[in-house]
C-alpha positions as CSV (number, residue, x, y, z in Angstrom):
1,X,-2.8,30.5,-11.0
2,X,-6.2,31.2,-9.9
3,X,-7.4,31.4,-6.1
4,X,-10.3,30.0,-6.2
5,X,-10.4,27.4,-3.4
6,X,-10.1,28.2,1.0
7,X,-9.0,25.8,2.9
8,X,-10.2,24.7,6.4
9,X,-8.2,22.9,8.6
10,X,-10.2,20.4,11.5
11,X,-8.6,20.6,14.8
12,X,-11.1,20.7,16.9
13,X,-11.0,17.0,19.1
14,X,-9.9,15.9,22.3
15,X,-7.0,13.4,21.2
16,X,-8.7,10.7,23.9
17,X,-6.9,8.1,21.7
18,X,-3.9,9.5,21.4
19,X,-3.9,10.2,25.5
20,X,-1.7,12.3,27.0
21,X,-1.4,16.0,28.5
22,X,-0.5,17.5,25.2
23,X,-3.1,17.2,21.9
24,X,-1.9,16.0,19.0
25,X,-2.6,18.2,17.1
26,X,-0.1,20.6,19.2
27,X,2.4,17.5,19.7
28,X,5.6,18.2,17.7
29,X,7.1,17.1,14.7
30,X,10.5,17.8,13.6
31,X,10.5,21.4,14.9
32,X,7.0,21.9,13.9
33,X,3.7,20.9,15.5
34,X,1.2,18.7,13.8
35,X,-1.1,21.0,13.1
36,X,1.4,23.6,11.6
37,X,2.2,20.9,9.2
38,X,-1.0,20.1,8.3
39,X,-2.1,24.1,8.1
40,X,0.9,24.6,5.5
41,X,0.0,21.8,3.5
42,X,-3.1,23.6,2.1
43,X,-1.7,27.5,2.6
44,X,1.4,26.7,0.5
45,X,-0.6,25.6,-2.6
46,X,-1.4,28.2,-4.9
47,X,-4.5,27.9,-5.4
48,X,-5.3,28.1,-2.1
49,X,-6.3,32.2,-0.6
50,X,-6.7,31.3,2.6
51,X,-6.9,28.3,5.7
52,X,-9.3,28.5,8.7
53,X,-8.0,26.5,11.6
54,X,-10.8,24.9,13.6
55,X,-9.8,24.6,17.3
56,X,-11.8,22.9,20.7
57,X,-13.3,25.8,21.8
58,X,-11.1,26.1,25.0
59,X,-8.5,26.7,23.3
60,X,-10.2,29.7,21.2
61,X,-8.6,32.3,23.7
62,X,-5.5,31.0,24.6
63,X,-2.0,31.1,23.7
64,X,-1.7,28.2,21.1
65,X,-4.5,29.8,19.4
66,X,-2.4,33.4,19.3
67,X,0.4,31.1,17.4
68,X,-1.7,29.9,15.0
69,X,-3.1,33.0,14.2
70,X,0.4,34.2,13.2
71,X,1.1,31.7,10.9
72,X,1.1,32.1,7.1
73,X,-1.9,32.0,5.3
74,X,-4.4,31.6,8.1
75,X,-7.2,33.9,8.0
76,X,-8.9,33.3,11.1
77,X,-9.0,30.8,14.1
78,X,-12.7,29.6,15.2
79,X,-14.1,27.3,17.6
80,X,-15.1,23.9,16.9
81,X,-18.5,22.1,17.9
82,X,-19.2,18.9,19.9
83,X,-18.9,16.8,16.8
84,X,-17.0,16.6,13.8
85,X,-19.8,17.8,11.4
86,X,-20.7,20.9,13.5
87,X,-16.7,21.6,13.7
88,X,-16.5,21.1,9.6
89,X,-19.7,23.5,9.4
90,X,-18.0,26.3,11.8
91,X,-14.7,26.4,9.7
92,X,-17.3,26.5,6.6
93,X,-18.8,29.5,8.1
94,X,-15.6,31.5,8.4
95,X,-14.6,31.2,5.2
96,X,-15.2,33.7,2.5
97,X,-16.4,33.7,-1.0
98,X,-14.3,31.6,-2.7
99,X,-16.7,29.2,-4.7
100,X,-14.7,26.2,-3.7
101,X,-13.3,24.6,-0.7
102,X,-10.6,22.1,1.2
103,X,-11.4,20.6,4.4
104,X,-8.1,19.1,6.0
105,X,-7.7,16.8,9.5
106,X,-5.2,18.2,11.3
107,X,-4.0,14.9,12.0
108,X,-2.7,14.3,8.4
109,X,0.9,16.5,8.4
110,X,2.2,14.1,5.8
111,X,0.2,15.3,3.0
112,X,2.0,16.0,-0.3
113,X,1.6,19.4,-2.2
114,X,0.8,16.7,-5.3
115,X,-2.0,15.4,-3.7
116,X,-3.5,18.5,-2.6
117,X,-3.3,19.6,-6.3
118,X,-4.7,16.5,-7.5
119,X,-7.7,17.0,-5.2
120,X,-7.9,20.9,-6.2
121,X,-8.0,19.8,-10.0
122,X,-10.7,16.9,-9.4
123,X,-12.9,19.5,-6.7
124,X,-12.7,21.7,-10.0
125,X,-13.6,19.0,-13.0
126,X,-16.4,17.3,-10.8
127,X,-17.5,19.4,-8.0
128,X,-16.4,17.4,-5.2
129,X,-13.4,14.8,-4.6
130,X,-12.0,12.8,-2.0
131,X,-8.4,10.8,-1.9
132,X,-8.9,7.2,-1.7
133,X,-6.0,4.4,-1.2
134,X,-6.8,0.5,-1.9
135,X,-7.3,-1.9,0.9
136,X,-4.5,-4.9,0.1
137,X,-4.9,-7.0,3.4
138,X,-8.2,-9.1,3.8
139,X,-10.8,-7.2,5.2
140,X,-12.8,-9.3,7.6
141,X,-16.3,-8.0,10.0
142,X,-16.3,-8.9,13.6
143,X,-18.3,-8.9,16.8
144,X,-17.6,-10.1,20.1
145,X,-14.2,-11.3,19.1
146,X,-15.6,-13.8,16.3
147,X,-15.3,-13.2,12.8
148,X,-18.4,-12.8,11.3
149,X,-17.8,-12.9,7.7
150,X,-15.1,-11.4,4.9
151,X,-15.8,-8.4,3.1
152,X,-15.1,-8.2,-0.9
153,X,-12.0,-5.5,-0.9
154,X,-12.0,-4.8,-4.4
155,X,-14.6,-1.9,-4.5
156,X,-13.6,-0.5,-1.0
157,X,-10.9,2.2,-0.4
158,X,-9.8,4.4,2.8
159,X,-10.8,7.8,2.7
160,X,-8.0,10.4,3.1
161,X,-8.0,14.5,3.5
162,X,-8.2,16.9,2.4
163,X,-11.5,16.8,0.7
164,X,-12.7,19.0,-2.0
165,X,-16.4,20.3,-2.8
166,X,-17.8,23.1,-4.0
167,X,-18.4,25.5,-1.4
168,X,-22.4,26.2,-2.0
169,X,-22.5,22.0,-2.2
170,X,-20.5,21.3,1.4
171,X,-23.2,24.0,2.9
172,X,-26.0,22.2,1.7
173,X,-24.8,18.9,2.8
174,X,-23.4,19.8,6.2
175,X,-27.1,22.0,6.9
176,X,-28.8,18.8,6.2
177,X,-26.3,16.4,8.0
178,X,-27.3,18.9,11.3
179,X,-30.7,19.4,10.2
180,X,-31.6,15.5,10.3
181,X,-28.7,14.9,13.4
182,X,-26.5,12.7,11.6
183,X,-23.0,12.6,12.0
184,X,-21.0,12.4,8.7
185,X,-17.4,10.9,9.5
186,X,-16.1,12.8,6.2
187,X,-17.4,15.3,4.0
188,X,-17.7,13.0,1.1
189,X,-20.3,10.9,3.8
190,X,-22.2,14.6,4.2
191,X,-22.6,15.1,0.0
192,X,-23.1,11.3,-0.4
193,X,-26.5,12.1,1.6
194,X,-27.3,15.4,-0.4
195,X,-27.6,13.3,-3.4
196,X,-23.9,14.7,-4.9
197,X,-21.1,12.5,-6.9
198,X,-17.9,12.5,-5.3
199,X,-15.0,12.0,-7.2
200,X,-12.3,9.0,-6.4
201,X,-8.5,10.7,-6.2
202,X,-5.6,8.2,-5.8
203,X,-4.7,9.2,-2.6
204,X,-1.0,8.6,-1.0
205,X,-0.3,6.2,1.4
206,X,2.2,8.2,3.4
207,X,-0.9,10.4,3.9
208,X,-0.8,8.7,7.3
209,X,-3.1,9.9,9.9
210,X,-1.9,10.4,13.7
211,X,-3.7,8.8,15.7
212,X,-1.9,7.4,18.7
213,X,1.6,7.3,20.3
214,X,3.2,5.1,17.7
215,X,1.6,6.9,14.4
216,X,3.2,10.2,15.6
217,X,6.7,8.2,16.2
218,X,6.7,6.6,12.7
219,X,6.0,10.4,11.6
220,X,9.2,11.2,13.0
221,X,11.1,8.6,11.7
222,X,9.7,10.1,8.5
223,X,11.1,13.3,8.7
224,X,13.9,12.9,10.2
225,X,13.3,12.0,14.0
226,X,14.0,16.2,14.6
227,X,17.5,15.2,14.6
228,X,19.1,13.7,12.2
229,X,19.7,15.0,9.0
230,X,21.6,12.6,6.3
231,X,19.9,9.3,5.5
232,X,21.4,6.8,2.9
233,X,19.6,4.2,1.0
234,X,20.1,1.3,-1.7
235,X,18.3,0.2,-4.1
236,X,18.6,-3.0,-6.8
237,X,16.3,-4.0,-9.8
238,X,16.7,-6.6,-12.3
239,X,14.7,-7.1,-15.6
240,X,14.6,-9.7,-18.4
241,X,15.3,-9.4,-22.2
242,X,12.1,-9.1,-24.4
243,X,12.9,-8.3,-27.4
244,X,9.8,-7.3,-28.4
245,X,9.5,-4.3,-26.3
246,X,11.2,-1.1,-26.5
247,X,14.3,-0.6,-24.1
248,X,14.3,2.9,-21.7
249,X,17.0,3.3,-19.4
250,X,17.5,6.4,-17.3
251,X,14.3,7.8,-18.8
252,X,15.8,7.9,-21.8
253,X,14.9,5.2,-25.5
254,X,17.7,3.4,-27.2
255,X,16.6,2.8,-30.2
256,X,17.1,-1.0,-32.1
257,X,18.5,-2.3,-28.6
258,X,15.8,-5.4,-27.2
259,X,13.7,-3.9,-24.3
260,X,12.9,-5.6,-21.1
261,X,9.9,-7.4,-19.2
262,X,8.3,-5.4,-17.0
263,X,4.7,-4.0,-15.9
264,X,5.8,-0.5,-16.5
265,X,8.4,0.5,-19.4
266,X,11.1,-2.1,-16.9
267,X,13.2,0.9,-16.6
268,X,15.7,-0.6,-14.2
269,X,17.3,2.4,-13.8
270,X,15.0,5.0,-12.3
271,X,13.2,1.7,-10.7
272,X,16.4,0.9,-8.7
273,X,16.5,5.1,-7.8
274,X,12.9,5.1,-6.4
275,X,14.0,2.2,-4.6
276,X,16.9,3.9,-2.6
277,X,15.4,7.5,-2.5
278,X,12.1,5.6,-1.0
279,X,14.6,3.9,1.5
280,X,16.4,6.8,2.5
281,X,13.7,9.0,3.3
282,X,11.7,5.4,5.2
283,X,8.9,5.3,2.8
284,X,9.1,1.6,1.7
285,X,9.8,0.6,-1.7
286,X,8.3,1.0,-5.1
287,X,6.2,-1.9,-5.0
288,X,3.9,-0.3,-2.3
289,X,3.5,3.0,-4.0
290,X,3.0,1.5,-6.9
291,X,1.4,-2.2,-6.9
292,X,2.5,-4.6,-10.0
293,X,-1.0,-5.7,-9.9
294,X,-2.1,-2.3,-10.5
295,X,-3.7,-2.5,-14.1
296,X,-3.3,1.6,-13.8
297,X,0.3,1.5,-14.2
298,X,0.6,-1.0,-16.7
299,X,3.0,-0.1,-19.2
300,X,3.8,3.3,-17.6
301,X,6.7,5.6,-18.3
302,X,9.2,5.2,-15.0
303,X,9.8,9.5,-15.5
304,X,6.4,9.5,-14.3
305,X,6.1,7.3,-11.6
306,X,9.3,9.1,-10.6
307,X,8.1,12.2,-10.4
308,X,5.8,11.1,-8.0
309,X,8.3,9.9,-5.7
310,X,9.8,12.9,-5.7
311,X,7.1,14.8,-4.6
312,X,6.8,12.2,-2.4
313,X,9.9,12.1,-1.1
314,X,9.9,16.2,-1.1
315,X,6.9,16.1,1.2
316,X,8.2,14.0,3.8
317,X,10.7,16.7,4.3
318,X,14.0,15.6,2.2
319,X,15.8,16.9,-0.7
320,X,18.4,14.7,-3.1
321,X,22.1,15.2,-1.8
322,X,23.1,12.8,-4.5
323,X,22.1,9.4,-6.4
324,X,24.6,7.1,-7.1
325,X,23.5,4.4,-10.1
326,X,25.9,1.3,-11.6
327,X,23.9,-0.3,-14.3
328,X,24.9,-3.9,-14.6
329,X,24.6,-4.8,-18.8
330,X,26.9,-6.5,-21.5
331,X,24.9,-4.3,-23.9
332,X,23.8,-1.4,-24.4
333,X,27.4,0.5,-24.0
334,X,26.1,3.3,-22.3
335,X,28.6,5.6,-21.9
336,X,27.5,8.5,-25.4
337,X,24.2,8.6,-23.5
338,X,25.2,9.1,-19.8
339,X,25.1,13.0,-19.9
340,X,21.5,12.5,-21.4
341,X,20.4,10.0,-18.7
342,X,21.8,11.9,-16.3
343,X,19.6,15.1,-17.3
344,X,16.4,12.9,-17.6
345,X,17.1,11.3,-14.0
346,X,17.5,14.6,-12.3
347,X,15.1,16.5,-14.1
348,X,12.0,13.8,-13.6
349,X,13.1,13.8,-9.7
350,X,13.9,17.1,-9.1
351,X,17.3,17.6,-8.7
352,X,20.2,18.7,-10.7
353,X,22.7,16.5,-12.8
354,X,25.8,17.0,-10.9
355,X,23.6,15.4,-8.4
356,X,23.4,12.1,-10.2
357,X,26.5,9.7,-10.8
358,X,26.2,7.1,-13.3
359,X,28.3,4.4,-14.7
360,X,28.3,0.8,-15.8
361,X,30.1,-2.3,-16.0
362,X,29.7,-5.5,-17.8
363,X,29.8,-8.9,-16.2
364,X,32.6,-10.5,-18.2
365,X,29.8,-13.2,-20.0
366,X,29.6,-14.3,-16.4
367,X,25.7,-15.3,-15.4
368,X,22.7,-14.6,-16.8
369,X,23.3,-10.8,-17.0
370,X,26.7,-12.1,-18.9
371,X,24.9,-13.9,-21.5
372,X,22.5,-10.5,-22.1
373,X,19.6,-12.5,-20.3
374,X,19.0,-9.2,-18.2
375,X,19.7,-5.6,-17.1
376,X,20.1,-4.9,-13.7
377,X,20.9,-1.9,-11.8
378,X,22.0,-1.0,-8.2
379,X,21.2,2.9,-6.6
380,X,22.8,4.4,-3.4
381,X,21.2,7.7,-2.4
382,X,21.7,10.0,0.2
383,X,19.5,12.6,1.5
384,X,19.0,15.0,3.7
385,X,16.1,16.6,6.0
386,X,15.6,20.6,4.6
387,X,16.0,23.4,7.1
388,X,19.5,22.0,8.2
């Protein structure tokens, strides 16, 4: 793998929103504070040599700073200016050669070590990138407490971090940003400016950024509240017959058996999995993550959108303890291809077989699943936090 990108991790405000004695970024979160989280995200990937940590610059000499320099894979600890920009461009400046970089808010300890990749592997194709995630509610501009008009949603996205540039492009930008005293809320804002494409990255929407009170309790609840360490959720999905399409179950084809309607492949199996594993872990269900009126996951395989929930799943501080799966079918008979489906479920989230239970049972002609009409499957999963 090469090491071609440094990171640089923005910690440098004054948390007036969030309120309080304590920062955010230095507030903890299941044993670790915000900012560690955030720091590992990028030091943990590979590709990464190096992080810079940018801090408000009374902090520079004190003892959280000390911590931080301590920590794995930082490189060196600097102090932040009065704006974001000139914080950004003194975290810039204390990097090294590396001919690529990944500037991070602190405030974003959610991150997944998938996204960060996918941002490294764009940064790389295109020069630059940025994670994006759709806007599904109505957007609406207001003033005074009257609505002044509605905003068409489908071009706009919320930028997430970290973002991705080529290192001699972010310099250029950022010089210019300070040179003309504009503020750039983002780096993508700063190379927009310069005249530089920035590529689009799905982005994640547990990517959450802390902002107040509340954003740093639903972080907890996310990993585990700091206390407890098993979680259980279920999970049910239901498909019709077409006969016209092929039929995957458990990741795996039957061949000659009628398939079933769906916007992916309709694998109920590993649809009713991501449902409970998504539960479990408080990360909402499939349907969020992956939108049926999302023409970019039309006819996808389920292994794949599996795989991201795992990842998911894996970055919000869980691993599998076992998945328990009862598919509901008068046909196919399942039971010559359970050790297969069992090997495709585990290996596409990330866990191993013995760590997957599945059986099925017919519904003796009863109901629409009883006249073949439909395949439905029910999930129980338990999970629990890592570093118990």
């Amino acid at each position: 793998m090469t090491t071609d990108f440094e990171g640089v991790v923005v910690a440098a405000g004054h948390s007036t929103r969030f309120g309080g004695g304590i920062p955010k970024q230095f507030q903890e979160l299941a044993g670790r504070t915000v900012l560690e989280r955030s720091v590992a995200a990028l030091a943990d990937r590979p590709a990464v040599k190096g992080v810079v940590v940018v801090l408000p610059p009374g902090e520079l000499d004190g003892p959280r700073a000390a911590g931080v320099r301590e920590w794995p894979g930082v490189d060196a600890v600097v102090a932040g200016g009065a704006t974001r920009t000139e914080s950004v461009m003194c975290g810039v400046q204390a990097t090294g050669t590396a001919p690529f970089l990944l500037i991070h808010d602190a405030a974003r300890p959610l991150v997944s070590g998938a996204l960060v990749d996918a941002v490294i592997e764009a940064t790389r194709l295109h020069g630059a990138a940025v994670p994006v995630v759709e806007i599904h509610d109505t957007v609406k501009s207001c003033a005074a407490g009257w609505i002044e008009g509605t905003l068409q949603r489908e071009r706009l996205r919320l930028a997430q971090t970290p973002q991705g540039a080529r290192a001699d492009w972010l310099r250029s930008a950022l010089e210019r940003a300070l040179r003309n005293g504009q503020c750039a809320t983002d780096e993508a804002a700063a190379l927009e400016r310069d005249g530089r494409r920035v590529a689009a990255v799905e982005g994640d929407p547990a990517n959450r950024k802390i902002t107040t009170p509340a954003d740093l309790q639903r972080a907890q609840e996310v990993l585990g509240n700091g206390g407890v360490g098993l979680r259980v959720g279920t999970g049910f999905d239901i498909h019709r017959v077409d006969a016209s399409r092929p039929l995957r179950l458990g990741g795996i084809h039957f061949e000659g058996e009628p398939g079933l309607v769906g916007h992916s492949d309709a694998d109920v199996v590993l649809h009713a999995a991501m449902d409970a594993l998504l539960g479990a872990a408080g990360l909402g269900d499939i349907g969020l993550h992956f939108p049926p009126d999302d023409e970019r996951h039309a006819g996808a395989l389920s292994t794949d959108l599996a795989r991201q929930i795992a990842t998911r799943i894996a970055a919000a501080g869980y691993e599998i303890v076992n998945l328990d799966l009862t598919v509901l079918a008068e046909a196919p008979r399942i039971r010559e291809s359970v050790e297969r489906m069992r090997r495709a479920i585990a290996e596409c989230l990330g866990t191993r077989p013995e760590c997957v239970g599945l059986k099925a049972t017919t519904l003796e002609g009863l109901g629409a699943l009883g006249r073949r009409e439909g395949i439905a499957c029910q999930a129980v999963a338990l999970l629990v936090r890592r570093g118990r």
